[in-house]
N, C-alpha and C positions, 0 to 999 in steps of 0.2 A: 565537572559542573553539569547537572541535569537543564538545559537549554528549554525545554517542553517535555509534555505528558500529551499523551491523548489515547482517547479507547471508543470504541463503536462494538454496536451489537448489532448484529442485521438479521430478518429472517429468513431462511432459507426460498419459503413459499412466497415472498413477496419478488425477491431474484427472481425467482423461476417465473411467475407469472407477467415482471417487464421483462425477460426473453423471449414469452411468447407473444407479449405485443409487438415488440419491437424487434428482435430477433437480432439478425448479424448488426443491425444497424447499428442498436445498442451495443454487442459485442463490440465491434471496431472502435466504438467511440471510445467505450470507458479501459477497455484492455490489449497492454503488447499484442502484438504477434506469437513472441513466445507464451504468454499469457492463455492466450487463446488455444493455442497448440496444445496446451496439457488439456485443455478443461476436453476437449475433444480425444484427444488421447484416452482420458481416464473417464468418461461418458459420452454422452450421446447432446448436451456437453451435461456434466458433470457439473452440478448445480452448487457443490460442494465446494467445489474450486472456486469460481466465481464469486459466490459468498465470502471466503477466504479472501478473497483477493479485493474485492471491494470495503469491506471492514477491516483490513488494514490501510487504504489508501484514505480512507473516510479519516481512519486513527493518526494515521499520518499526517494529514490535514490539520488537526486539530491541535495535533502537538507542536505544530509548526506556527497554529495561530492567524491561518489565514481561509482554510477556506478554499474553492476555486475562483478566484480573484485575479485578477493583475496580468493575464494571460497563463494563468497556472492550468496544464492541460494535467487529466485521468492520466493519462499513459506518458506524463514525468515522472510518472510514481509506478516501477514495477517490483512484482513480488516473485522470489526466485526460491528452490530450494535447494541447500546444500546436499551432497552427495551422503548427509545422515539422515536428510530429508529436516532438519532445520532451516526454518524461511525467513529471507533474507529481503531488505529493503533494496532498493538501489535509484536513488534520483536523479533527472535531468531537467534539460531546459530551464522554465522559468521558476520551475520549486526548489531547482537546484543554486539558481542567480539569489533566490532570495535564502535560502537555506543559509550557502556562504554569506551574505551579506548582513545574517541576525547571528553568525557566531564570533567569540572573540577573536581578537587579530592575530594572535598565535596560539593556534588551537586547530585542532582536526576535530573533524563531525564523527561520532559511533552512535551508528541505528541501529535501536533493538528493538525485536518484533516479536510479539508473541502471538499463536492463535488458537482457539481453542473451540470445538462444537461439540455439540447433544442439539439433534435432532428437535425442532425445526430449527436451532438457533447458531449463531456463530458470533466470537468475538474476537477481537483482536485489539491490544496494546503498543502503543508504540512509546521510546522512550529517545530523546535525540540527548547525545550528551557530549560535551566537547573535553577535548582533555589537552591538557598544554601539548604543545607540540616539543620534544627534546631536537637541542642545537645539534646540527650536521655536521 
């Protein structure tokens, strides 16, 4: 059962130019550690990444249906990539309380993330979907 839907577009120049207001401050607040670790790894940070990374969490958000609200912090929501380099959702604290708390009662969460850019722009989809849990 598809739980939510949500999608954000961001632009690349509008990231880059609240990092150079704001700089790490901004960094820390809205991204992991490991988050932050690549965007630097793969640039000087790599504006690319951060876009990525924020337009799924935005998308996530949305499909979640709330927003940052209720003590829901940026870095509940981190974006990881598999060893194909397919990017992977993974939630905690209070996105995660409320996550568990809007799916049915036997049911497991599957989040699907997709993302996608052309220069200036980036998007990303999220899909949360629950699916019966089978007996142990």
């Amino acid at each position: 059962m598809i739980l939510g839907l949500g999608s954000d577009i961001v632009s690349m120049d509008r990231v880059q130019k609240t990092i150079e207001k704001f700089g790490s401050r901004f960094e820390s607040r809205v991204f992991a550690k490991t988050e932050r670790e690549l965007a630097w790894k793969r640039g000087s940070p790599c504006i690319r990444t951060y876009s990525s990374r924020w337009a799924s969490k935005e998308a996530f958000l949305k499909a979640l249906g709330t927003g940052i609200v209720g003590g829901i912090s940026w870095k509940d929501i981190r974006v990881e990539n598999l060893p194909s380099g397919k990017p992977v959702l993974f939630v905690k604290g209070e996105a995660k309380k409320y996550l568990d708390k809007t799916k049915p009662h036997d049911s497991e969460v599957m989040l699907h993330l997709t993302i996608s850019d052309d220069i200036p722009w980036v998007s990303a989809t999220v899909i949360i979907e629950t699916r019966r849990s089978l007996p142990k």
